[in-house]
Structure formats: structure tokens, C-alpha cells
Short mmCIF file of the C-alpha atoms (twelve columns), coordinates in Angstrom:
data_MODEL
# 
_entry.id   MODEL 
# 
loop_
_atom_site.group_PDB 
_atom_site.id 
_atom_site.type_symbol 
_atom_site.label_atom_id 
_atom_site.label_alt_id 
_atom_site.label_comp_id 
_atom_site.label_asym_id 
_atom_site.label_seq_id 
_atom_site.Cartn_x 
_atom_site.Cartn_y 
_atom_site.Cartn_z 
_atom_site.pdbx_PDB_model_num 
ATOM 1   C CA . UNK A 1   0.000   0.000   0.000  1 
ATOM 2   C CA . UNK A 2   1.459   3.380   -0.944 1 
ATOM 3   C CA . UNK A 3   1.985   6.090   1.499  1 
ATOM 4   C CA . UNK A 4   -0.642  8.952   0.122  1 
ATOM 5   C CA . UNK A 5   0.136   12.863  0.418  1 
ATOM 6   C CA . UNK A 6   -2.244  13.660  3.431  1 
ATOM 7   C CA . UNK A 7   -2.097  10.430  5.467  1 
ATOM 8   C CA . UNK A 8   -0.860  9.805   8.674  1 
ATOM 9   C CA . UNK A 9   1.618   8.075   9.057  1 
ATOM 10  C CA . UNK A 10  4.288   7.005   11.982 1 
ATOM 11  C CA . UNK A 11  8.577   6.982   11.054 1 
ATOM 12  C CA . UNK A 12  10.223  4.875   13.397 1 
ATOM 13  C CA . UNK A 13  14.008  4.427   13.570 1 
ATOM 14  C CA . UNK A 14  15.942  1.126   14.681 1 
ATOM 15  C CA . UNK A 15  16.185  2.524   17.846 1 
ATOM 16  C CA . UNK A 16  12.101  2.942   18.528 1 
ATOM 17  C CA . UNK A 17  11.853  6.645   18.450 1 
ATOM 18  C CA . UNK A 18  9.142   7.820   16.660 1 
ATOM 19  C CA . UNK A 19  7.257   10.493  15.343 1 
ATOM 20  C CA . UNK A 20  3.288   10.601  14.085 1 
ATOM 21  C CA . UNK A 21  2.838   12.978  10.873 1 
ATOM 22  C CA . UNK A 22  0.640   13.908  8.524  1 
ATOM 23  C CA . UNK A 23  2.594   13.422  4.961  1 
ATOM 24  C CA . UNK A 24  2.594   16.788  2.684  1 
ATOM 25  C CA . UNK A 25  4.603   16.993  -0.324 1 
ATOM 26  C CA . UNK A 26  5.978   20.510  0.925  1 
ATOM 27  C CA . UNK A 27  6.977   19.906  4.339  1 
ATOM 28  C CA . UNK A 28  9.964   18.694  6.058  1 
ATOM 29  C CA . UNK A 29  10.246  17.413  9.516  1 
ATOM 30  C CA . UNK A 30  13.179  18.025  12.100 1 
ATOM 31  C CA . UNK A 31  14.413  14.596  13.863 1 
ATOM 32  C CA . UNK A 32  17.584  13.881  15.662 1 
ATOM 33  C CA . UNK A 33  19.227  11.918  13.166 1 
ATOM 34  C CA . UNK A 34  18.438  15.229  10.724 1 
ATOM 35  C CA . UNK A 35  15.620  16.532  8.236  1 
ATOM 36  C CA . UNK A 36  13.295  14.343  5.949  1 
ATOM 37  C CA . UNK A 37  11.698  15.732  3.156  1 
ATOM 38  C CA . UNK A 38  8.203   14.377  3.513  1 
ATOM 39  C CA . UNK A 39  7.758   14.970  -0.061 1 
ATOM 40  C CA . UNK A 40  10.312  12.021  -0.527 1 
ATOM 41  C CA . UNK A 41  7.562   9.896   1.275  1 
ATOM 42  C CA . UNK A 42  4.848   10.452  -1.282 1 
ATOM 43  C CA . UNK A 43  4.261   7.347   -2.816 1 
ATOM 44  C CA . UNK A 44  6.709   4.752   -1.039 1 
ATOM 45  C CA . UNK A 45  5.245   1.563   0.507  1 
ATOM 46  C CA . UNK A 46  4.850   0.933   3.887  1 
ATOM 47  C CA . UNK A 47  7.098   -0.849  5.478  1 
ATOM 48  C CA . UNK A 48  10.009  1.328   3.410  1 
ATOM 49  C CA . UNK A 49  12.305  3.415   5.079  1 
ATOM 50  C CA . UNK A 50  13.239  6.795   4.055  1 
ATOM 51  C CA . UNK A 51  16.770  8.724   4.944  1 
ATOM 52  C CA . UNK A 52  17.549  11.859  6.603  1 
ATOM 53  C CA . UNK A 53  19.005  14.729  4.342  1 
ATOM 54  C CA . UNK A 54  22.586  13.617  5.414  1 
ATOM 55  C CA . UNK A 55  21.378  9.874   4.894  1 
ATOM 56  C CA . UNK A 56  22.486  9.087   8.289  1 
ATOM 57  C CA . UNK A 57  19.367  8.789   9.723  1 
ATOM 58  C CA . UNK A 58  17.049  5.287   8.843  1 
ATOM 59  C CA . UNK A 59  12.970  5.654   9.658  1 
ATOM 60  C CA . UNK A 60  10.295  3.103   8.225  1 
ATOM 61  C CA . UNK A 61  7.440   4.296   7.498  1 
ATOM 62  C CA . UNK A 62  4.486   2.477   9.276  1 
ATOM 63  C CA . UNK A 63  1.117   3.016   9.257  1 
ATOM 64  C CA . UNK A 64  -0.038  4.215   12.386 1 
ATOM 65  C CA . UNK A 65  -2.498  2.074   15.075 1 
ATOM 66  C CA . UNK A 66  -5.201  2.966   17.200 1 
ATOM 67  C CA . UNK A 67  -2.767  2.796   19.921 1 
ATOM 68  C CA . UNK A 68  -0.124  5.130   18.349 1 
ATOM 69  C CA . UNK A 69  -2.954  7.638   17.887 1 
ATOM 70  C CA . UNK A 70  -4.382  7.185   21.421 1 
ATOM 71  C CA . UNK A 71  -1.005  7.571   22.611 1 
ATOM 72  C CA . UNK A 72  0.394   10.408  20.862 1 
ATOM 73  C CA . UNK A 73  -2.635  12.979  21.455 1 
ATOM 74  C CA . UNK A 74  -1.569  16.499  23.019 1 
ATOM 75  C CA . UNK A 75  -2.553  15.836  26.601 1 
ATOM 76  C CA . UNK A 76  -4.671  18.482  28.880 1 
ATOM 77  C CA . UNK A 77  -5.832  15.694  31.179 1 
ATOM 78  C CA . UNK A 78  -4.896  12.594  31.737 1 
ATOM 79  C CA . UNK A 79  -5.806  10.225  29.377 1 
ATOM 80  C CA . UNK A 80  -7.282  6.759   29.321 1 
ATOM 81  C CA . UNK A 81  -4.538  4.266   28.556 1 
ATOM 82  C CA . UNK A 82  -5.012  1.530   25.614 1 
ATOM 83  C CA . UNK A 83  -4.654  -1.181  27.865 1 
ATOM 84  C CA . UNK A 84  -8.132  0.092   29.915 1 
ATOM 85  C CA . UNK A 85  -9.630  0.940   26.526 1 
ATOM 86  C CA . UNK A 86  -9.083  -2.168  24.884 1 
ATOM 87  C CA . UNK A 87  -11.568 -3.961  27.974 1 
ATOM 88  C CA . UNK A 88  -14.091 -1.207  28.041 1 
ATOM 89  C CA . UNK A 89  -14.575 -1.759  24.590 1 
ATOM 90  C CA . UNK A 90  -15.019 -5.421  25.041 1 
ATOM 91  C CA . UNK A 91  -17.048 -5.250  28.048 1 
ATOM 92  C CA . UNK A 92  -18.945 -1.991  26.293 1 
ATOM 93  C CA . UNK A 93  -19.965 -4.844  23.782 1 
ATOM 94  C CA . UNK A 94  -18.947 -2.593  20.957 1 
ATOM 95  C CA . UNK A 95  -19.345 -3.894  17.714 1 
ATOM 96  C CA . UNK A 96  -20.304 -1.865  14.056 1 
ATOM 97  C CA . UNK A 97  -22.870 0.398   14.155 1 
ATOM 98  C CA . UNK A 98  -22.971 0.928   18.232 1 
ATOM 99  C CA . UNK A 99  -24.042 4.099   19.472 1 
ATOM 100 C CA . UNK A 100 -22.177 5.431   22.612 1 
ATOM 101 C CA . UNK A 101 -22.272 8.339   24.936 1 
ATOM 102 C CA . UNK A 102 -19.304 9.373   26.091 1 
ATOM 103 C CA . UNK A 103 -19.365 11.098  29.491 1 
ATOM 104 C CA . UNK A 104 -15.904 13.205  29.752 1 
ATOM 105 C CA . UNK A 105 -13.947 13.843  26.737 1 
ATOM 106 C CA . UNK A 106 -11.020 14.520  28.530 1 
ATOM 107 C CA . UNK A 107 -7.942  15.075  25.423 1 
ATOM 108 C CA . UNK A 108 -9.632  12.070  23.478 1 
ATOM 109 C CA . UNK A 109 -7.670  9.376   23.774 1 
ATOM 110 C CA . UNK A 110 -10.669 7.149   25.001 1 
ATOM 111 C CA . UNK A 111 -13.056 8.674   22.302 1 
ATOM 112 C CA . UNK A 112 -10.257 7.511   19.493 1 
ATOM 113 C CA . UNK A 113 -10.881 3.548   20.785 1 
ATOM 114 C CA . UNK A 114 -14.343 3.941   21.034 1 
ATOM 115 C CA . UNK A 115 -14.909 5.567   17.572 1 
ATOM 116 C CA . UNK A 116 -12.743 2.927   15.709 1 
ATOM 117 C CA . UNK A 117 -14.979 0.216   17.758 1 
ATOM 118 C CA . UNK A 118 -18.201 1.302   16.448 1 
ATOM 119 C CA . UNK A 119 -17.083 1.453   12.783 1 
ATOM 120 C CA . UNK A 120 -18.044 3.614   10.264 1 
ATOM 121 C CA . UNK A 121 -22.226 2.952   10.589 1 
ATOM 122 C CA . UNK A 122 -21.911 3.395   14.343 1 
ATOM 123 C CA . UNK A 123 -21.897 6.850   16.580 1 
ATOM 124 C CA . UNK A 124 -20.153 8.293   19.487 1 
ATOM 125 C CA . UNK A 125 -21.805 11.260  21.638 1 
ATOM 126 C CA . UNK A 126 -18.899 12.966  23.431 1 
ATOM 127 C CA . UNK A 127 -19.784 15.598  26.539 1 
ATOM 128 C CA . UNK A 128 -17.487 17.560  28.444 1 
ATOM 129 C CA . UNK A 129 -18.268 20.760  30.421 1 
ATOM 130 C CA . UNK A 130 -14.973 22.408  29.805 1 
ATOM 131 C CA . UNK A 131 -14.736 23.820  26.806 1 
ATOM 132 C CA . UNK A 132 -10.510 24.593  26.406 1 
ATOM 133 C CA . UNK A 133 -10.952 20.321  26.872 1 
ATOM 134 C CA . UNK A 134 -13.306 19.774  23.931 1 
ATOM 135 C CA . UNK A 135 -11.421 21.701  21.458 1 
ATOM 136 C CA . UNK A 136 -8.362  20.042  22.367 1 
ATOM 137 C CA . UNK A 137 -10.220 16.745  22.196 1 
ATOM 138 C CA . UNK A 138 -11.688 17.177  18.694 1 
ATOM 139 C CA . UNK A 139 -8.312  18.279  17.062 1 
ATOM 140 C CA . UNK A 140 -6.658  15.089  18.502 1 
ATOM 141 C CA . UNK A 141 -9.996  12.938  17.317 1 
ATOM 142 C CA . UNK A 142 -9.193  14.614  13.793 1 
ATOM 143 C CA . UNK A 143 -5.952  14.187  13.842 1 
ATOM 144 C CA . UNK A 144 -7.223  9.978   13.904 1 
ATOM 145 C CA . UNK A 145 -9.401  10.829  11.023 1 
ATOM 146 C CA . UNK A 146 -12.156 9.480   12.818 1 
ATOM 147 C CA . UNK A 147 -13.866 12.747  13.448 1 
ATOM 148 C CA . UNK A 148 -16.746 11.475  11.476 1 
ATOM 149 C CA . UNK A 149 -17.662 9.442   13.680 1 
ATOM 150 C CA . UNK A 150 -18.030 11.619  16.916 1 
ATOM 151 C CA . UNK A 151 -20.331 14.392  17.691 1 
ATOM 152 C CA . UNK A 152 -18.607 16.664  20.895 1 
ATOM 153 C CA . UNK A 153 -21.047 18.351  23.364 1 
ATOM 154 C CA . UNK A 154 -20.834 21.018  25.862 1 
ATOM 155 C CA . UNK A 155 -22.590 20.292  28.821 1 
ATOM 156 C CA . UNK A 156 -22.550 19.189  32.608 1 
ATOM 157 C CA . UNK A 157 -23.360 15.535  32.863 1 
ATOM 158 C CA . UNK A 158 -26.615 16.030  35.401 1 
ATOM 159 C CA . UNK A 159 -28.473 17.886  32.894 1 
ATOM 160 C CA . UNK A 160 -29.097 15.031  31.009 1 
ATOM 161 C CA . UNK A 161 -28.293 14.037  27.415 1 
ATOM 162 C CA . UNK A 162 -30.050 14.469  23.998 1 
ATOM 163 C CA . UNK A 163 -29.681 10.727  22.816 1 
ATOM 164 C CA . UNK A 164 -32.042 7.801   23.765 1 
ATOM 165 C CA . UNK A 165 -32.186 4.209   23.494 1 
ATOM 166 C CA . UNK A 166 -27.617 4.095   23.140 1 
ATOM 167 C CA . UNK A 167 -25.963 1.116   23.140 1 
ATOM 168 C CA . UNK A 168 -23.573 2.028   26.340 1 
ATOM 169 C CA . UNK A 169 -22.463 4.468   28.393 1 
ATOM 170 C CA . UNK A 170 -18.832 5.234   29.727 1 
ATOM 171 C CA . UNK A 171 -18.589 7.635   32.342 1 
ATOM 172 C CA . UNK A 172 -15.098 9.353   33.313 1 
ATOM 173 C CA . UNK A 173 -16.057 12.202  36.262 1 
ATOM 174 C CA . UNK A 174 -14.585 12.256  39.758 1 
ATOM 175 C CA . UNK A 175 -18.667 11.730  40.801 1 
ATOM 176 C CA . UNK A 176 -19.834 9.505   38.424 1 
ATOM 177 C CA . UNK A 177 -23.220 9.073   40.382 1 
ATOM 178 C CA . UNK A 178 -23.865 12.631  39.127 1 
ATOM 179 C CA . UNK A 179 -24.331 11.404  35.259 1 
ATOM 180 C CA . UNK A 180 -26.022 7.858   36.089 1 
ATOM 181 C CA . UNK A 181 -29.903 9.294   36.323 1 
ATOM 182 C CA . UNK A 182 -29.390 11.121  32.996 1 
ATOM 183 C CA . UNK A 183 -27.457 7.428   31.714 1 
ATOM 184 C CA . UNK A 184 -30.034 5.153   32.525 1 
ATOM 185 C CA . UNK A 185 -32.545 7.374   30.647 1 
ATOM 186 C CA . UNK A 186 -30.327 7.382   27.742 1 
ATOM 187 C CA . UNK A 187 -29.752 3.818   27.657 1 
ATOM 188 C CA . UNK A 188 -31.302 0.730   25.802 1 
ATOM 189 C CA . UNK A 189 -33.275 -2.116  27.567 1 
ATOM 190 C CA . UNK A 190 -30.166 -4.383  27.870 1 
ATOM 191 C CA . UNK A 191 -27.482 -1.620  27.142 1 
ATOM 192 C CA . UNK A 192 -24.304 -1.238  29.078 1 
ATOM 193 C CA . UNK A 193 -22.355 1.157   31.382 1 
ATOM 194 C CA . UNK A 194 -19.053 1.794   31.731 1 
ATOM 195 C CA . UNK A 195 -17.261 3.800   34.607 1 
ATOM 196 C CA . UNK A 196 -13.338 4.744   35.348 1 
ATOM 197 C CA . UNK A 197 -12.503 6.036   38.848 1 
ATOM 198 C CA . UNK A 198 -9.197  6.161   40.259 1 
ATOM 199 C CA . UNK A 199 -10.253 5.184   44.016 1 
ATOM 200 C CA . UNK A 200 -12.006 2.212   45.688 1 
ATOM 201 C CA . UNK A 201 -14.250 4.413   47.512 1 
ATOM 202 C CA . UNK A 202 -15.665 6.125   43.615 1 
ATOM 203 C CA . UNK A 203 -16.052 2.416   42.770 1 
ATOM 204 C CA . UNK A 204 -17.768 1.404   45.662 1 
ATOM 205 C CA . UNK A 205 -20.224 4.259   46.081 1 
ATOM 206 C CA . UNK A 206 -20.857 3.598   41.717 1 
ATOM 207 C CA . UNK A 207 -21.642 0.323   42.245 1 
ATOM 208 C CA . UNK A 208 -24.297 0.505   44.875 1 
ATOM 209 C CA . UNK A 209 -25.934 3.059   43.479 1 
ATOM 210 C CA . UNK A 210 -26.240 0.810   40.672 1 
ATOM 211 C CA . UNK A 211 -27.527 -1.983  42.482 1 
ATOM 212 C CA . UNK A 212 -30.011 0.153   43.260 1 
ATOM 213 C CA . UNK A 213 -31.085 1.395   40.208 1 
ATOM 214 C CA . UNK A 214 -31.048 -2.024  38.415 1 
ATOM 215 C CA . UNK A 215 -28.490 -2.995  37.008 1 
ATOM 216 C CA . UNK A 216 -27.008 -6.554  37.145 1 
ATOM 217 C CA . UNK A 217 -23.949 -8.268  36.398 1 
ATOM 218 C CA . UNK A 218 -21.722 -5.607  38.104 1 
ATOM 219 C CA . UNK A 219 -18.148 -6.429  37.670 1 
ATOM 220 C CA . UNK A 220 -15.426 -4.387  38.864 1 
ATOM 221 C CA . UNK A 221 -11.186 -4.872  38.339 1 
ATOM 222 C CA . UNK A 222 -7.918  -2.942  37.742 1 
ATOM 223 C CA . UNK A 223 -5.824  -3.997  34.925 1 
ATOM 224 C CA . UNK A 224 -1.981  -4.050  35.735 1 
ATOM 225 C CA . UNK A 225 0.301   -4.561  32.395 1 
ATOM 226 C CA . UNK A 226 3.857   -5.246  33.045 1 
ATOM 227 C CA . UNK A 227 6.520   -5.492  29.316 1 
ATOM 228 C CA . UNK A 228 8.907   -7.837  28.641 1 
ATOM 229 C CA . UNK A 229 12.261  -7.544  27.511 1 
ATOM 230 C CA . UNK A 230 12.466  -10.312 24.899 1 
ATOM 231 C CA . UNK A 231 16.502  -11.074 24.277 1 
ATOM 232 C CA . UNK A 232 18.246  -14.130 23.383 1 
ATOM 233 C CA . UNK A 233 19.504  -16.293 26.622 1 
ATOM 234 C CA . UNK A 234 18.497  -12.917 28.774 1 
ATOM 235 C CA . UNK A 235 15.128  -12.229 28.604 1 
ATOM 236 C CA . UNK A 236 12.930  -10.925 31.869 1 
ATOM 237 C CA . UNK A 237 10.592  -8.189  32.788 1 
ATOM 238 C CA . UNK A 238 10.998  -4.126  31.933 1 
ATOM 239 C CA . UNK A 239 12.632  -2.418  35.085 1 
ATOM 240 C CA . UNK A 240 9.125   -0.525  34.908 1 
ATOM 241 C CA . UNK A 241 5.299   -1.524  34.162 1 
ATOM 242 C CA . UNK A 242 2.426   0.389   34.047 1 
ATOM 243 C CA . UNK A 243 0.547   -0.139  37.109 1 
ATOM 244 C CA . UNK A 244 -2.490  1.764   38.343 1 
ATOM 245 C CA . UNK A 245 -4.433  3.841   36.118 1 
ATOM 246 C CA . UNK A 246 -7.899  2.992   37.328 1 
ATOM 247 C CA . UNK A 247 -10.454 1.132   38.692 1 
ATOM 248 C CA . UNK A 248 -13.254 0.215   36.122 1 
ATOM 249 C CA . UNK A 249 -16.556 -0.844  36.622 1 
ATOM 250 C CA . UNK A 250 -19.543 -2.388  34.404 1 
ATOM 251 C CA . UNK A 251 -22.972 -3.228  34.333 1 
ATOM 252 C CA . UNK A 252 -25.967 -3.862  32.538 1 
ATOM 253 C CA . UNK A 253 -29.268 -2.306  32.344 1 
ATOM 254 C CA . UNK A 254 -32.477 -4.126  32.690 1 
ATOM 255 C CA . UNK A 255 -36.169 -2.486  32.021 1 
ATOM 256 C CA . UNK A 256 -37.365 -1.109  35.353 1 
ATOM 257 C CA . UNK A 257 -40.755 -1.689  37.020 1 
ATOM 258 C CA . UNK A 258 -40.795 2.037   37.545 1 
ATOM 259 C CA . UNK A 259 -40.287 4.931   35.536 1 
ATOM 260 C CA . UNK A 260 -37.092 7.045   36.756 1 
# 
């Protein structure tokens, strides 16, 4: 597949540094091995290489993945890491065509996974209250070129949402009992929440105020993910992991008896 002028793409040299670009034939981009003319990228394959101006610097061109994306975005929060995104999507039950409100755009990271999830038939509804974080949010969801796919809102999560009848919920507030009213009325018969909180106590409170309001099969865990050095007669564990992020939390609306 040839590299096209307005893609993004990712140059990585043999020692792992790497930089995510967008290719334009009149550009040129400043590394530490020296300048490539990204005009000189036009048209090579993936999986080429192309030089620095003093040909001492390598970088292969590789198309970028939703975690390069997730990971590269310009940060005004802290962002939700592709090893927690990867499960809510799963346990979000995300599949083509899913709509999903998003409660707390934060700088997008999250909103990247979830918009690649739901393919190009499905929707994501993306609130935040602040608006400095939304803009920042949508150029890093552009910047993924899955802006399509994404509508961003400006609002505080208790006053409710305009979507109905969603296929999930992820909530990612410091209270997120505040949004669950307004997400049960948006939700499906069936549908499913999602919640990140950073304490026990968050989770704890979440959860039985979800009890309470219905839901069932309420799981809760923290995902630890610790790298491997892979070497010949030496391999063993990275001298650091990534270790807490969050606690997440799921569950699954049923019909109530009662109207809310």
C-alpha cells in the first residue's frame, strides 16, 4: 500500500523513536538523526524506510495504530490508557454500528478507541463541560481521522443528554453518580455502562448506586500490564510496568418496574 500525500503516518528508527505525521509533499520534519523531506515519502510503501538529508538517519514508514494515535494525542488531562480501553470496549460490547455516549472527553484518547470500535455505521456522543478540553479533544480525534464518527457536546453531565435508546455508556467524572440518572434514561433495555474512577471508595459508592437502580452483572477490576524484555539467553521483565491507572466498573441495564 502506498503512502498517500495527506495520510498519517508514523517513522520509526531502529532505535524505537518515533514520530506521528501527517505526509505533505511541501513539508519537512526536524528529527535527531536530521531533516526528511516528507515529499520524498509520497508514494513509497509501507514498510520502506526513508533517509535523513545527510542519509544518516534510517525511519520506516508504518502506518499508524489505534494505539499510536491514542497515545500520541496532546494531553490536557490525563488520558485513558489503551490497555483500559481495549476492555471497556469489550465489556462496552462494541461492535459496528454501536451508538455510545461518552461522558468526559477529557484530550480524546478514550473517544479515538471507542470511535474505531463502532465502525463507520456506528456513533459516538462525546460531553465535556470544559470547553478549552473539547477543542483540544476534537483536534486530537481529527488528527485519527475518525472525526466522522463523533459528535462533541458542551454540557454538565446532570443535565441530562439528547440521545435515547444508546448502546452504552462510559462515564469518566470524579462523581460519576452525578451522570447515572441522565445514563439510565439514555440507555437501551439491555445496554451497558461503563465507569473509570481512580479510588475504591468512587467504585464502591458507583456500584451501589447501581444496584439500586437495576443494574445486574456488576463487575469491577484494575488492569496491571507489566513489558517484557524479549533477548536471546536474557530475557525478563521491563525495570518498569504500568501499574495503576484505574479502577473500572460495568454493568448492565435491565427495564425497570418504575419509571425514573
Amino acid at each position: 500500500m502506498a503512502v498517500k500525500e495527506g495520510e498519517r503516518i508514523l517513522l520509526v528508527d531502529p532505535d524505537g523513536k518515533n514520530f506521528l505525521i501527517r505526509v505533505e509533499k511541501d513539508k519537512e520534519i526536524s528529527t535527531h538523526r536530521g531533516v526528511i523531506n516528507l515529499g520524498n515519502v509520497v508514494g513509497k510503501e509501507y514498510g520502506d524506510f526513508a533517509l535523513t538529508h545527510n542519509e544518516r538517519g534510517k525511519f520506516y514508514i508504518i502506518k499508524p495504530s489505534v494505539n499510536d494515535f491514542m497515545m500520541k494525542v496532546k494531553r490536557k488531562t490525563q488520558i485513558i490508557y489503551p490497555k483500559d480501553a481495549a476492555l471497556i470496549v469489550m465489556w462496552l460490547g462494541l461492535e459496528e454500528g454501536s451508538r455510545v455516549i461518552e461522558i468526559g472527553s477529557g484530550s480524546g484518547s478514550l473517544t479515538i478507541a471507542l470511535a474505531n470500535a463502532v465502525g463507520e455505521r456506528g456513533k459516538i456522543y462525546s460531553y465535556e463541560r470544559r470547553k478549552d478540553f473539547m477543542e483540544n479533544a476534537i483536534k486530537n480525534v481529527e488528527n485519527s481521522g475518525l472525526i466522522d464518527r463523533v459528535e462533541f457536546k458542551v454540557r454538565e453531565a446532570h443535565e441530562g443528554f439528547d440521545e435515547k435508546e444508546v448502546d452504552a455508556v462510559f462515564i469518566d467524572l470524579p462523581s460519576p453518580w452525578d451522570a447515572l440518572d441522565p445514563a439510565v434514561k439514555a440507555l437501551r433495555g439491555g445496554g451497558r455502562l461503563g465507569v473509570l474512577s481512580p479510588t475504591c471508595n468512587q467504585i464502591e459508592t458507583m456500584a451501589v448506586k447501581m444496584e439500586e437502580r437495576g443494574f445486574i452483572e456488576i463487575s469491577s477490576f484494575e488492569l496491571l500490564v507489566r513489558y517484557m524484555l524479549p533477548r536471546k539467553g536474557m530475557t525478563r521483565p521491563f525495570e518498569r510496568m504500568v501499574g495503576h491507572t484505574g479502577y473500572l466498573l460495568f454493568g448492565i441495564k435491565i427495564n425497570p418496574e418504575f419509571d425514573l
